[in-house]
C-alpha positions in Angstrom: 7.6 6.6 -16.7 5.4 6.7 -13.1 6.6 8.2 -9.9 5.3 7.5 -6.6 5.4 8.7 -3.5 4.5 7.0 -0.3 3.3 9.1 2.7 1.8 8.4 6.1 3.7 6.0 7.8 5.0 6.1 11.6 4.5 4.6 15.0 1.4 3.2 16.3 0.0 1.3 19.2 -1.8 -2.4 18.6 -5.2 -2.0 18.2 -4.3 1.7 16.3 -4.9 2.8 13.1 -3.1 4.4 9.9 -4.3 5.8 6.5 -1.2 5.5 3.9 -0.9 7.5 0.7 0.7 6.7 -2.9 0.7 9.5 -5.1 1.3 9.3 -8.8 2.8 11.9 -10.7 0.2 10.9 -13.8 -3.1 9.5 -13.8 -2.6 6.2 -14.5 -5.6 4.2 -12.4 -7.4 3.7 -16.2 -4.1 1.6 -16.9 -2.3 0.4 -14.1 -2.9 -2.2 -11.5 -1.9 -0.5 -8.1 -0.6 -3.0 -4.9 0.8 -2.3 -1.6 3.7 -4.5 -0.5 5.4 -4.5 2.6 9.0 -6.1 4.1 10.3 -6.6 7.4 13.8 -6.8 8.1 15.2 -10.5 7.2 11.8 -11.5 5.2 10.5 -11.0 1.6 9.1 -8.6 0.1 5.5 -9.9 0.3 1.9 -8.7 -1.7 -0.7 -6.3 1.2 -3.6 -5.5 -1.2 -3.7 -4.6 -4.9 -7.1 -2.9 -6.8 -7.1 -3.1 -10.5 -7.6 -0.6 -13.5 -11.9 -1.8 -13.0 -11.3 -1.4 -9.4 -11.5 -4.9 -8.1 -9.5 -5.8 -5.4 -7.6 -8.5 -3.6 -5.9 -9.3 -0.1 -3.5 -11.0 2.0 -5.1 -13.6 4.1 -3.1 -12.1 7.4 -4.6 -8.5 6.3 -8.6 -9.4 5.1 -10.8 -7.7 7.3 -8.3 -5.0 8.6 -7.2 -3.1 5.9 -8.9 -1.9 3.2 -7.1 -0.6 -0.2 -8.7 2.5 -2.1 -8.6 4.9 -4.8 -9.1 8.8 -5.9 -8.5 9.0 -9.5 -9.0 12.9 -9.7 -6.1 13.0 -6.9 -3.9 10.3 -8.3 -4.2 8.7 -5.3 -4.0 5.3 -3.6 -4.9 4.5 -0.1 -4.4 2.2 2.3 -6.5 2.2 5.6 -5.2 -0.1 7.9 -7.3 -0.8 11.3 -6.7 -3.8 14.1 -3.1 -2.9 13.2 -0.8 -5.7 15.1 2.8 -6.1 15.5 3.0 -8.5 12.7 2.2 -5.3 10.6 5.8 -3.8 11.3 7.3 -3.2 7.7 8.6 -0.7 5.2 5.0 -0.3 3.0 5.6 0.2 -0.6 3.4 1.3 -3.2 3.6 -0.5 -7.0 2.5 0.4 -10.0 2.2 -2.6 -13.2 1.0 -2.8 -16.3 2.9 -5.6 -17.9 6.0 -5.7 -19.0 6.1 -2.2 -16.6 6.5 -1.8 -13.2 7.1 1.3 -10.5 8.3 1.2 -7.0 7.7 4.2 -4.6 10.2 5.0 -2.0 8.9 2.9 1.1 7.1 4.0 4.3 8.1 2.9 7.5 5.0 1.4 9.6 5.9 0.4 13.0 3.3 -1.2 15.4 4.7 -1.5 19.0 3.7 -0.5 22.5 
């Protein structure tokens, strides 16, 4: 079983920026593909960015060029950067870990982009 924790959300201008966090409570980068989802209230959950075990990665088309998904294995950590944030970006951001026929959820972090 995988824990994670989301940290780093909050409120933020347009134009801003915000790093956010996913901690694991194991190191599992060797096996798991990591993703960041987010949801706003009354849509779908919906697919940010996701790196794999090799560390390739893939993007939204609404997020290519502004954020940028990352990873430090000796910290059991997952990043996302996000830059150009806009208020499209307003969601809960959730971190997921899969490796088939597993998956983890963290606990959400709330990202709102307003002035």
């Amino acid at each position: 079983q995988v824990q994670l924790v989301e940290s780093g959300g909050g409120l933020v201008q347009p134009g801003g920026s915000l790093r956010l966090s996913c901690a694991a409570s194991r190191s599992i980068f060797s096996l798991y593909t990591m993703g960041w989802y987010r949801q706003a209230p009354g849509l779908q959950r919906e697919l940010v960015a996701r790196i794999g075990s090799t560390g390739s990665t893939n993007y939204a088309d609404s997020v290519k060029g502004r954020f940028t998904i990352s990873r430090d294995t000796a910290k059991n950590t997952v990043y996302l950067q996000m830059n150009s944030l806009k208020p499209e970006d307003t969601a809960v951001y959730y971190c997921k870990a899969v490796q088939p026929p597993y998956d983890y959820w963290g606990q959400g972090t709330q990202v709102t982009v307003s002035s």
